[in-house]
N, C-alpha and C positions, 0 to 999 in steps of 0.2 A: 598425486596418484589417486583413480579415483577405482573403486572395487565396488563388483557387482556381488552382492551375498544372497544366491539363491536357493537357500534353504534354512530350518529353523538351526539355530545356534544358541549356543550358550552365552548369557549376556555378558561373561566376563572380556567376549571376541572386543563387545564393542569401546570397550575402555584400552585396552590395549593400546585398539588403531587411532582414536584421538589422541593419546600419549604421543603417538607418532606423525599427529598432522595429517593421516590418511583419511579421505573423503572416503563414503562410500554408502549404499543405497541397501539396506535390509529389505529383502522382497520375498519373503521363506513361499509364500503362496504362487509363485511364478511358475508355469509350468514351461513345457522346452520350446511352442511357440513363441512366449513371450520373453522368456532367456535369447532367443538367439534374435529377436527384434531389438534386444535393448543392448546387445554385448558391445555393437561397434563405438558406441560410447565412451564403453571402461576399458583400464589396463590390466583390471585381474579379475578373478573369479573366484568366488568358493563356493564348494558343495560339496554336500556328502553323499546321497548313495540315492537319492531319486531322476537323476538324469543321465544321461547316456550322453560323451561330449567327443563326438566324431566330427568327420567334415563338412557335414550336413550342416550340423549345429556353428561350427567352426568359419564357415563360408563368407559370412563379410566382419569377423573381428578383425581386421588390419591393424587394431590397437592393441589388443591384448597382449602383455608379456607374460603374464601368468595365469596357469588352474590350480587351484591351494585345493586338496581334499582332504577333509575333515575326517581321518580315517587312515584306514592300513593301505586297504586294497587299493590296486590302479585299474582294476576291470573295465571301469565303468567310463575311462578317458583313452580315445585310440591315441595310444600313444606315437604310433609313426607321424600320423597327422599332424600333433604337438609340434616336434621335432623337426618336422618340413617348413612347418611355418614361426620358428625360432621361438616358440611358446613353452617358458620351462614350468615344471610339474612338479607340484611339494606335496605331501602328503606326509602326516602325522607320527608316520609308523613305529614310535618308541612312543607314542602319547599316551596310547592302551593296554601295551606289554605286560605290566601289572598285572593289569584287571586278568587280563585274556587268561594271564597264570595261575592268578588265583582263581577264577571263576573251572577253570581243567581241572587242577587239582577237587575244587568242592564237588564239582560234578561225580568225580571216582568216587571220593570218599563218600559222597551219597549213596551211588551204586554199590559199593564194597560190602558198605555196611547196613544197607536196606533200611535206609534213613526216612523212606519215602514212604515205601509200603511201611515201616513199620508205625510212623505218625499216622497213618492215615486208619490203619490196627488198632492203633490204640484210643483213636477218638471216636471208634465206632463199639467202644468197650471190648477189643480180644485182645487178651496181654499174649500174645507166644513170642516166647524167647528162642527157644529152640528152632522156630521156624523162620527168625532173622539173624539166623548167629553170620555174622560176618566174614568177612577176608583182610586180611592184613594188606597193605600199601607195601611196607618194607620188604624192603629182599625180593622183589619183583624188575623183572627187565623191563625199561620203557623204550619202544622206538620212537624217533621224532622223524618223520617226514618235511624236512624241512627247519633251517637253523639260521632265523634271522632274528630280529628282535623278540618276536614272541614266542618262538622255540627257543630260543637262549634262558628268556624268564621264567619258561614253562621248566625247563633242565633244571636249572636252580631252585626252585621248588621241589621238584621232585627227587634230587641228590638230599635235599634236605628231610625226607621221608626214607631213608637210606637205600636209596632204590639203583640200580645198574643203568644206567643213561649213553643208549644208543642213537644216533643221528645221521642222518644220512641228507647233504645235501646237494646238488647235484651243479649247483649254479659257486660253487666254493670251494676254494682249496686249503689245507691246513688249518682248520675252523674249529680242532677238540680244543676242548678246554679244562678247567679243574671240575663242572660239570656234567660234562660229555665227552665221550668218545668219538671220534671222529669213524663211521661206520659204512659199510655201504651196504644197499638196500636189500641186498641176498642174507646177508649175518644175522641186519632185525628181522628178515623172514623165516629164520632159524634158529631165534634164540628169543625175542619179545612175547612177552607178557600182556604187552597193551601197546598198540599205535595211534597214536597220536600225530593228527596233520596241521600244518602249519606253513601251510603254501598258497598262494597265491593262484588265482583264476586266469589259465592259460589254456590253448587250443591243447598244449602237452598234459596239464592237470586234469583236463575236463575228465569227470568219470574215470579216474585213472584207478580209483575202487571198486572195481567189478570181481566176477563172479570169479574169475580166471585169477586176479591179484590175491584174494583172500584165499582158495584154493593152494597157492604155494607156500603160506605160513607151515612148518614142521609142526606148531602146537594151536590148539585154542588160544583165543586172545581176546584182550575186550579195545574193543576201537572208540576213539575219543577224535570227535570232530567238532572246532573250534577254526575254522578256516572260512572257505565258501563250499556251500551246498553243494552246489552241484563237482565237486573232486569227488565224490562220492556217488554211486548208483544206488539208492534206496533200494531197490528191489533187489540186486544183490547182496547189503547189508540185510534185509529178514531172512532172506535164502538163509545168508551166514548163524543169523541167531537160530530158525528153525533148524537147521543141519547141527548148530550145537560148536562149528567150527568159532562163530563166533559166539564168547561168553556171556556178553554184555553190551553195550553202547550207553555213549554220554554224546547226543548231539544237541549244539549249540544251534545247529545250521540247518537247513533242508535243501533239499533240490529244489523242490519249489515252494516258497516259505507264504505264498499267498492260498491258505491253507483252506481260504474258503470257495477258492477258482481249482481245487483238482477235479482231474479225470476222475472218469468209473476207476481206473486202473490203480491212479495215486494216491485216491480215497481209501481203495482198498488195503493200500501197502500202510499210509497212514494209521489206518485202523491200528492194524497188527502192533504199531509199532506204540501209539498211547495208549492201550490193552495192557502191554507188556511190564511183568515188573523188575526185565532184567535191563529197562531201559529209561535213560532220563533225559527229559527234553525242554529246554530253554528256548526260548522265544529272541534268537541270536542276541544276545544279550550280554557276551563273553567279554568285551571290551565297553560296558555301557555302566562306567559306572560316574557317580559324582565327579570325583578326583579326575580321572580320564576328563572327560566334558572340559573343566577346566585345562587342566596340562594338554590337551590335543589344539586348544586354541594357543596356548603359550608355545607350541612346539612351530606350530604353522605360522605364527608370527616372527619368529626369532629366524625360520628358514629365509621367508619372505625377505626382510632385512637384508640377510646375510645376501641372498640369491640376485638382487634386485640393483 
């Protein structure tokens, strides 16, 4: 079998695949002309999140049995295309789970307790205590948008901060567990604390956080996005914080994360939003950690095998 790897990886990928006798050509620098010149060659692919792998791309691999993506999402692979042309599709999605949960969780507890503004206070010499006094995690409702691996590991975390674990998913049936409640998406607009997405990049996701979704929550809430970017409308998230309806935000993600190509308009939304010190923002980083890196190539191999 021989694999095309066209993106940078973790060096643990390539010990695996000699274990297994799998050939395969490390090319992190290739971009999608030169990927779709060299595909008709190999039987697989891996990549993580710099190529887009539609029929364009897809057009003369006649050999390919597989796309491995190093990662959650499947955004970035037309999946119909896959499937017409008998190309099956692995992707990592328990690889990062962890990370994803702990990094949600650290995020709040930054926000809660003004962990950021208040380091940043203190090294410029102002001790106020009183002007960082915090929020308690505990005894807070959380919605999950969304309850697949990394909403599950996100719940469990957060039942572990004694917290009410609401979920609502919509692709799932019978899905509560000792962590969550099995919820639907009117209850956490009526009873959450803090929403939490964990869904996947769909024509149905896109932007499904506008101005109109946050307007129907019964309370204030602080919104945590650890998903993709664009489920969310930035410019109806400041709306949210300046109106007050939303409390807070923890984003991992952006709509659009190449933060040096916005608009007049995104620039501005930007602004407001790394100004802000009811706001904290990670450089998508949610599922990037050590551990992940390894386990996401251990996951993607073990599929591979299994699939193959």
């Amino acid at each position: 079998m021989k694999i095309l790897i066209a993106d940078s990886m973790h060096s643990s990928l390539f010990n695996m695949l000699e274990q297994r006798n799998w050939e395969y050509d490390y090319q992190p620098e290739y971009r999608r002309v030169e990927i779709k010149a060299a595909l008709p060659e190999f039987d697989g692919l891996v990549i993580r999140s710099k190529t887009f792998v539609d029929r364009e791309m897809l057009a003369d691999a006649k050999n390919l049995k597989f796309i491995a993506r190093a990662g959650a999402g499947l955004d970035l692979i037309d999946l119909d295309v896959a499937k017409e042309m008998n190309i099956q599709v692995f992707h990592a999605g328990t690889g990062n789970r962890d990370a994803v949960a702990e990094h949600a969780l650290g995020m709040l507890l930054a926000l809660f307790n003004n962990i950021l503004k208040a380091d940043r206070e203190v090294r410029s010499g102002i001790w106020d205590r009183e002007g960082n006094r915090g929020v308690e995690l505990m005894g807070k409702t959380v919605g999950l948008i969304g309850y697949g691996n990394n909403g599950t590991a996100t719940a469990k975390r957060m039942s572990g901060f004694g917290c009410k674990v609401l979920a609502y998913d919509k692709y799932r049936d019978n899905y509560g567990d000792e962590f969550a409640e099995a919820s639907s998406l009117e209850r956490i607009m009526a009873e959450a604390d803090i929403l939490s997405l964990h869904i996947p990049l769909t024509e149905i996701s896109k932007r499904m956080i506008d101005d109109t979704f946050i307007e129907k929550f019964a309370k204030s809430f602080y919104f945590v996005n650890l998903s993709r970017g664009e489920t969310a409308s930035l410019s109806a998230v400041v709306a949210g914080l300046k109106s007050g309806k939303i409390k807070g935000a923890c984003l991992d993600v952006l709509e659009k994360e190449k933060i040096d190509k916005l608009s007049e308009a995104q620039q501005k939304t930007f602004d407001y939003l790394r100004t802000s010190d009811n706001v904290v923002l990670t450089p998508h980083i949610g599922g990037w950690t050590h551990e992940s890196y390894v386990r996401i190539n251990e996951v993607l191999v073990s599929q591979i095998e299994t699939g193959i």
